[in-house]
C-alpha positions in Angstrom: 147.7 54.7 75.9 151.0 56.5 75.8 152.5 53.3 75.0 150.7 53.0 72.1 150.8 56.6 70.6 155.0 56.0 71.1 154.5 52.9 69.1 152.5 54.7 66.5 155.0 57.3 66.3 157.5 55.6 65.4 156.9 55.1 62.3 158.0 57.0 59.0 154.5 58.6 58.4 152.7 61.3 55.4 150.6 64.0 56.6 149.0 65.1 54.1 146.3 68.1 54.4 143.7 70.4 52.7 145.8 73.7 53.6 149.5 74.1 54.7 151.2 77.0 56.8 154.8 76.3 56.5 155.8 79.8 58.6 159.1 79.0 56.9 160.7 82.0 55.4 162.0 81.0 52.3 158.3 79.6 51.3 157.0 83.2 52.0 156.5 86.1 49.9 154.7 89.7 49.7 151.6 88.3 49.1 151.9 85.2 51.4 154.1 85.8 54.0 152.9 82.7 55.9 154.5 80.2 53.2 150.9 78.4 52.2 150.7 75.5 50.2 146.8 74.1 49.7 146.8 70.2 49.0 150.3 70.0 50.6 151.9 67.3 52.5 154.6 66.4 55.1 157.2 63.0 55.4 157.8 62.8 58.8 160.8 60.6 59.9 162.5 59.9 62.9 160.7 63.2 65.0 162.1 65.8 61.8 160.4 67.1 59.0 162.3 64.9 55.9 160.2 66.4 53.4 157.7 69.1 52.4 155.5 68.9 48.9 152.3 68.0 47.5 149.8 65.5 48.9 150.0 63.7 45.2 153.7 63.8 45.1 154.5 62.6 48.2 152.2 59.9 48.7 153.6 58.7 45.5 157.1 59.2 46.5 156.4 56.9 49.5 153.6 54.2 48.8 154.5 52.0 51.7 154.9 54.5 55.0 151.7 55.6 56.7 149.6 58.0 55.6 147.1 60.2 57.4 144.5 62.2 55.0 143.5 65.3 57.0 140.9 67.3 55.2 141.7 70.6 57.6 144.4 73.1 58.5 148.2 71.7 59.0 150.7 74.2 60.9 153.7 73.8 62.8 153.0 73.9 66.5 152.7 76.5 68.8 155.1 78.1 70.7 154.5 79.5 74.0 157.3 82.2 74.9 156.0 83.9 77.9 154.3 81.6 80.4 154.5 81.3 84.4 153.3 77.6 84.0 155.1 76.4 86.8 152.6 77.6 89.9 149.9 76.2 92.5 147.3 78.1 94.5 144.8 80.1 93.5 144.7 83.8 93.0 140.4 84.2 92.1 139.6 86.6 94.8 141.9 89.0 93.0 141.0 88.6 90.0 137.5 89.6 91.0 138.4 92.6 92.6 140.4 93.5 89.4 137.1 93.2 87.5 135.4 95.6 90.0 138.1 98.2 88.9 140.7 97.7 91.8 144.1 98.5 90.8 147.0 96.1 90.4 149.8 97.9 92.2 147.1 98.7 94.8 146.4 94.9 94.8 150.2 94.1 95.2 150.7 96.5 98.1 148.2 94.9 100.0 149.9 91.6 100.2 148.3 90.1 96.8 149.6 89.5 93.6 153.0 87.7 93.2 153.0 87.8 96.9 150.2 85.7 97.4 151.4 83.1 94.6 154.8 83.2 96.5 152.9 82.1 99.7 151.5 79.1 97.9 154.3 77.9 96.4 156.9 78.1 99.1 154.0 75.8 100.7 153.8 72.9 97.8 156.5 69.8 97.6 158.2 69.3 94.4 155.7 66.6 93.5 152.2 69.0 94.1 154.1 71.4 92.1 155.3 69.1 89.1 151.9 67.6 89.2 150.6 71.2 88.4 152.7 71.9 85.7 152.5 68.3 84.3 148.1 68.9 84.1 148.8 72.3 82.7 151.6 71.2 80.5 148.9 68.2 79.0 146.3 71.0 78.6 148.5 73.6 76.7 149.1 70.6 74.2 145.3 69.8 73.6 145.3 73.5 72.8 148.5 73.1 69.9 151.3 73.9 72.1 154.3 72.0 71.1 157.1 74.3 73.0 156.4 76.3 76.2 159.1 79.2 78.2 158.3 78.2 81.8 160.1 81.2 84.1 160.2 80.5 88.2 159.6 83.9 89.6 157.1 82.8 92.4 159.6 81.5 94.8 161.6 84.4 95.6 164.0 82.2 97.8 167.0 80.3 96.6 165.4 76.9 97.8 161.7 77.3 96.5 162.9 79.4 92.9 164.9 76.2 92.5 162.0 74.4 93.3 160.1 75.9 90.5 162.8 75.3 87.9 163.2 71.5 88.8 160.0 70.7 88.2 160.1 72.0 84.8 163.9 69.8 84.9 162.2 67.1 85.8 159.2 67.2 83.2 161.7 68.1 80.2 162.9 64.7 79.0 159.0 63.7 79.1 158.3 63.3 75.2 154.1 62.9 76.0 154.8 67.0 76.6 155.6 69.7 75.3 159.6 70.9 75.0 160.4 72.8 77.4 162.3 76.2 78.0 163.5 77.0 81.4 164.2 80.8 82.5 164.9 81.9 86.0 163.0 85.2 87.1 164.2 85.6 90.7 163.9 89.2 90.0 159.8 89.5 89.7 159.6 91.0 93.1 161.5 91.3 96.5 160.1 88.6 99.1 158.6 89.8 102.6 161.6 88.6 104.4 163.3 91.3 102.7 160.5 93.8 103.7 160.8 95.4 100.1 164.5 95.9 100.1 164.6 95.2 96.4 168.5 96.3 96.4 168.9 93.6 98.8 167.1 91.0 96.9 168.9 91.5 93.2 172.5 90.9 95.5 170.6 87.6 96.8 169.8 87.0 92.8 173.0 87.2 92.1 174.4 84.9 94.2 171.7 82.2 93.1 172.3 82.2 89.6 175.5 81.0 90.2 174.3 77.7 91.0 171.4 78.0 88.8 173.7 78.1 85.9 176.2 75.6 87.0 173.4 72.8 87.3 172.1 73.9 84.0 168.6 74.8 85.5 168.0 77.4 83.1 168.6 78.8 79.7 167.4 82.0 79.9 167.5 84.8 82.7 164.8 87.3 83.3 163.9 90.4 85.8 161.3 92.8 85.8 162.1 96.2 85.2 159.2 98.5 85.7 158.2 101.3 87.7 157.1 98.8 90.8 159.4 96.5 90.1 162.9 96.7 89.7 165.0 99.5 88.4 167.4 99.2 85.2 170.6 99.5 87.8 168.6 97.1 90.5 168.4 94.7 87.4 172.0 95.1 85.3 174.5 93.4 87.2 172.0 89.9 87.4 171.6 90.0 83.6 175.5 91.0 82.9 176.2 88.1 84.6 174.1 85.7 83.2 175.2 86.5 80.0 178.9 86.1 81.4 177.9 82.2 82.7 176.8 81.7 79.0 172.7 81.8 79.4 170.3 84.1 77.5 168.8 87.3 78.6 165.0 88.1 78.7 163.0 91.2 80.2 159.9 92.0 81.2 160.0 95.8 80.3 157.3 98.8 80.4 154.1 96.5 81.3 153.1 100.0 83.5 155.7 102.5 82.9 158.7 102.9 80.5 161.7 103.0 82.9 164.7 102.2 80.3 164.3 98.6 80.2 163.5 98.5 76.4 166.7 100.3 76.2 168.3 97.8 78.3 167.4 94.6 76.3 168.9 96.1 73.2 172.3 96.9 75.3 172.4 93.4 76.2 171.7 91.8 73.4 168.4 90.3 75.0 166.1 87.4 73.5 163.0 89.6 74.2 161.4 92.2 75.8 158.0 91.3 77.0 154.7 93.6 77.2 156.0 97.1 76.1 152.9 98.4 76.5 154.7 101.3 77.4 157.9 102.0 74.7 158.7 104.7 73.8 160.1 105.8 69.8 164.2 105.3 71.0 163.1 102.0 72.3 161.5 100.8 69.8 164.1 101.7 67.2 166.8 100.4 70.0 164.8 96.8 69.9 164.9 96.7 65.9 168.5 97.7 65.8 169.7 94.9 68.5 167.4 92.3 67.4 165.6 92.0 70.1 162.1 90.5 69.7 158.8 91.8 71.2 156.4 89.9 73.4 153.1 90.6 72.6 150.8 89.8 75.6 147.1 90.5 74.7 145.5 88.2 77.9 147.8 90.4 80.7 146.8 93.5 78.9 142.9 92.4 78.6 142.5 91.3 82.3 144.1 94.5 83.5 142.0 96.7 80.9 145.4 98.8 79.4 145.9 100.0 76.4 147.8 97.6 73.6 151.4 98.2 73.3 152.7 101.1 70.3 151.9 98.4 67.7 152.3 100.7 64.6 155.6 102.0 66.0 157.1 98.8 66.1 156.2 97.5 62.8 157.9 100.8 61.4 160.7 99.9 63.5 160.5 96.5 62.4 160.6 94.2 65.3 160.1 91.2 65.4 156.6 90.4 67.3 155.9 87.8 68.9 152.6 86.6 70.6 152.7 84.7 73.9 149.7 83.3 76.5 151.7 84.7 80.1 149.9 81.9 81.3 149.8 82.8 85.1 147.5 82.4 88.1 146.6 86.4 88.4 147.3 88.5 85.6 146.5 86.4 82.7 144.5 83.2 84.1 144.6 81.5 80.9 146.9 78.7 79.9 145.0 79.1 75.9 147.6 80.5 73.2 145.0 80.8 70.4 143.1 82.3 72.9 145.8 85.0 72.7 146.5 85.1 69.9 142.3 85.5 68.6 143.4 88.8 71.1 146.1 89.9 69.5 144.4 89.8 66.3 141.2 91.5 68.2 142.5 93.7 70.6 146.0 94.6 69.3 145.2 94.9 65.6 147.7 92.6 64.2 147.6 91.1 61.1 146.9 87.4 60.3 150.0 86.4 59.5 151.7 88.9 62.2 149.9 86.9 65.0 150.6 83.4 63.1 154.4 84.2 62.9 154.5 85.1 66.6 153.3 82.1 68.0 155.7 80.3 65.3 158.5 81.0 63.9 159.0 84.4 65.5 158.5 82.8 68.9 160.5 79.5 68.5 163.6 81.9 67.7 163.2 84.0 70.4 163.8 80.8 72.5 166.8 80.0 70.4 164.4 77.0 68.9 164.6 75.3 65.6 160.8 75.2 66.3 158.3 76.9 65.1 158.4 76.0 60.8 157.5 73.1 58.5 160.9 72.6 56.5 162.7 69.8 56.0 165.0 69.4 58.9 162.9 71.0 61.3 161.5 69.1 64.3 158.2 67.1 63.0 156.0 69.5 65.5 152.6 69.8 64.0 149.2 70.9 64.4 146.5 69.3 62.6 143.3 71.3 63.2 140.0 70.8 62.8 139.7 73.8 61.0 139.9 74.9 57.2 142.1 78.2 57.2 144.4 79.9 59.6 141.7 82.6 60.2 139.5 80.5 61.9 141.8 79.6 64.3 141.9 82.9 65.1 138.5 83.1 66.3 138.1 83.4 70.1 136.7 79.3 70.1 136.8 78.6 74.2 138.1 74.8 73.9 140.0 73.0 71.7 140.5 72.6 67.4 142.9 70.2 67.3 142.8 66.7 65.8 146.3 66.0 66.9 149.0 67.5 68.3 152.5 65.9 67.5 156.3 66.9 69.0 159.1 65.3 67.2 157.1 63.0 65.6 154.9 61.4 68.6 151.4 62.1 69.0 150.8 64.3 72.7 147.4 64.9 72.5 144.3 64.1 70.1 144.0 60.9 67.7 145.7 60.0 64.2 144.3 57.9 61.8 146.3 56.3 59.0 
């Protein structure tokens, strides 16, 4: 029961484990960029990491806490920085027609797409749509998941975006979940009642935000700039003034067509820019300079059958990549991370330890997180799979490989011994 796993929890408690990924960058190095330790260990107290070292030194260190023996994998947990968790409805017929070759924009135009999930959602109460996210939530933690980026974006009216981001509000304090990351993406496509008018609909943005930000719904803002979406100037003045009310800036930029809107994270100072699977040399090279991190979306690009984003031009760039699920009900139906990342490594030709950093530490400070490594300090987030290496995770399994799953300290899915 959940009373029982916060009981459990509670206690100061070893982990130790057969292999160790500390993603931390001062345990890295040319030949082991992930920070590996084999026979390591963990001291978990009070939901932070107190301690990192070996199995023998720490259970001798500490005779009397509990201690769990896991003969497998030990990471830090996953980080989801792309996801549209926070939906209802379904969106199957499309994705069928997708499969038999129909065409995205074409799919869009004809009423579908991010229309067809704004229908649905304007339709659900608060509770049906918490609910959703709650289920999905629990499922994403089964998987490894310790932190998730939930962006509204389905609404597309003040009341119903608002709706979207208080059921992520209201699911945030829950410590059975994930930690949550809320980002406000009124600008994902203009609503019928503004018959396309997407000049109209970024002025309606703008007025939103203001109370967005005043009743701390969200941390981040986002808008998508692309060449059916909205333009660089449609999109400037939102993001100028978020980062003016003090919240963080996210895009999603060249998922069809570059447009400037790599270009445009890097003037801002943006989190991230998300997809780039169109990006061009200057854009790359203006993401490295800024700082701005890439998100890598393998499932969105797989369902739509595209081409990977200029992977080789950003690692001479050197951005930092991240890898992220996009979890959403059309273009990426798929609330599976590993399942992502086994496509990054697949489809996008990263490296181990590229896609193993981008769903870690990569991805955790994208969010502004403290996520994302094993170091002491850190929040005790961990994944103990029920798997040897960090390669096997990366194979495409279809359910889950965890043994447990905890977030600051408390168990949220699986079972642990001791």
């Amino acid at each position: 029961s959940r009373r029982e796993r916060k009981s459990d929890m509670k206690r100061k408690l070893v982990v130790s484990c057969a292999r160790l990924l500390s993603c931390a960058p001062e345990r890295s190095s040319a030949g082991d960029p992930l920070g590996a330790v084999d026979d390591g260990a963990v001291l978990v107290d009070g939901g932070t990491i107190a301690a990192l070292g070996s199995a023998s030194e720490l259970r001798a260190a500490h005779p009397d806490v509990l201690h769990v023996d896991h003969r497998g994998l030990l990471s830090p947990g996953l980080v989801d920085a792309h996801t549209h968790a926070a939906w209802v409805g379904s969106r199957a017929g499309e994705y069928a027609l997708r499969m038999r070759g129909a065409d995205y924009e074409a799919i869009a135009r004809a009423g579908g797409g991010i229309a067809a999930s704004t229908r649905a959602l304007r339709a659900a109460s608060l509770g049906e749509l918490t609910a959703a996210l709650e289920a999905r939530l629990g499922r994403m933690a089964s998987l490894g998941v310790t932190t998730v980026e939930v962006k509204s974006g389905y609404g597309l009216d003040e009341t119903s975006e608002r709706r979207q981001l208080e059921a992520v509000a209201a699911l945030s304090e829950r410590p059975d979940l994930p930690a949550l990351v809320p980002t406000f993406l009124g600008l994902h496509a203009a609503p019928p009642e503004r018959g396309g008018d997407r000049d109209a609909h970024a002025r309606d943005c703008l007025r939103w935000l203001e109370g967005i930000a005043r009743d701390g719904l969200a941390r981040y803002v986002d808008a998508y700039v692309d060449r059916s979406a909205f333009s660089v100037a449609q999109a400037r003045p939102l993001l100028e003034r978020a980062r003016e009310l003090g919240l963080g800036v996210r895009l999603h930029a060249g998922q069809f067509a570059d447009v400037g809107a790599a270009e445009l994270a890097a003037e801002l100072g943006a989190a991230s820019a998300d997809h780039l699977e169109h990006l061009s040399e200057a854009g790359a090279m203006a993401l490295a300079e800024a700082g701005v991190h890439a998100v890598l979306l393998p499932l969105a690009s797989f369902t739509l059958g595209q081409a990977p984003p200029p992977i080789e031009r950003l690692r001479r760039a050197g951005v930092a990549l991240v890898v992220a699920s996009d979890s959403n009900p059309g273009t990426a139906p798929s609330e599976s991370l590993p399942l992502a990342m086994a496509l990054g490594l697949r489809s996008y030709g990263l490296e181990v330890a590229e896609v193993w950093l981008g769903a870690t530490r990569h991805a955790a400070r994208s969010l502004g997180s403290e996520a994302g490594v094993l170091r002491a300090g850190a929040p005790a987030d961990l994944v103990l799979w029920d798997l040897p290496r960090e390669e096997d995770v990366l194979q495409p399994w279809g359910v889950a490989r965890t043994r447990a799953v905890l977030r600051a300290g408390e168990l949220i899915a699986g079972t642990l011994g001791g």
